[in-house]
N, C-alpha and C positions, 0 to 999 in steps of 0.2 A: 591637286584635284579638288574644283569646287564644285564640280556637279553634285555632288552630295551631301554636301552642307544644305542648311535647311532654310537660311536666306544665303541664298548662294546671289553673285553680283547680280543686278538686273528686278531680283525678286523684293515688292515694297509690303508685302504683306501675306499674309495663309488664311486659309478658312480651313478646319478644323470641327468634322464632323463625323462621331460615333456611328461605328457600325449598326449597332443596336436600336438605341432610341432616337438618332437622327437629331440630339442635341448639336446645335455649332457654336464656333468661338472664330470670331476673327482676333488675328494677331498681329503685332508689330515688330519690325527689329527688336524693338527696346525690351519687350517684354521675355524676352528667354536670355538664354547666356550667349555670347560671343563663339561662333567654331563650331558649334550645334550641327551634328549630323542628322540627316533625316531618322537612321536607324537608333541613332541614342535618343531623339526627340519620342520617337515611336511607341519604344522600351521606358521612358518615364509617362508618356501622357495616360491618365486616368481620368473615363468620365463622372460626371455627378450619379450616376446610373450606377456606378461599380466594376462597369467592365472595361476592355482596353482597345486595344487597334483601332486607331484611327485613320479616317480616311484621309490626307491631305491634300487639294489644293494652294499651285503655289500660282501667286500675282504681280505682275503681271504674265500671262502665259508667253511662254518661247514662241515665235511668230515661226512656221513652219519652214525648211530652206529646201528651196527648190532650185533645180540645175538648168 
């Protein structure tokens, strides 16, 4: 199941923007650990502000599938 990993296939990067102060971070594969779920990435990321949940988009976005 990789829909939930947090570069799951297809995805080349994240943006990474507090709820609060609207601080962002783009990110890289390289930069987090390998198998990273969205919910374990969620549960460690803290911002410079102090508080937690972050918003994430992921990049490139899933192209919508139509029948």
């Amino acid at each position: 199941m990789t829909d939930d990993l947090l570069f799951a296939p297809g995805v080349t990067s994240i943006q990474v923007k507090c709820w609060d102060c609207g601080h962002t971070v783009l990110m890289t594969p390289d930069q987090v650990p390998a198998g990273l779920t969205d919910h374990e990435f969620e549960k460690r990321a803290v911002c410079r502000c102090g508080t937690g949940w972050p918003q994430i988009t992921k990049y490139p976005k899933k192209m919508p599938m139509s029948m």
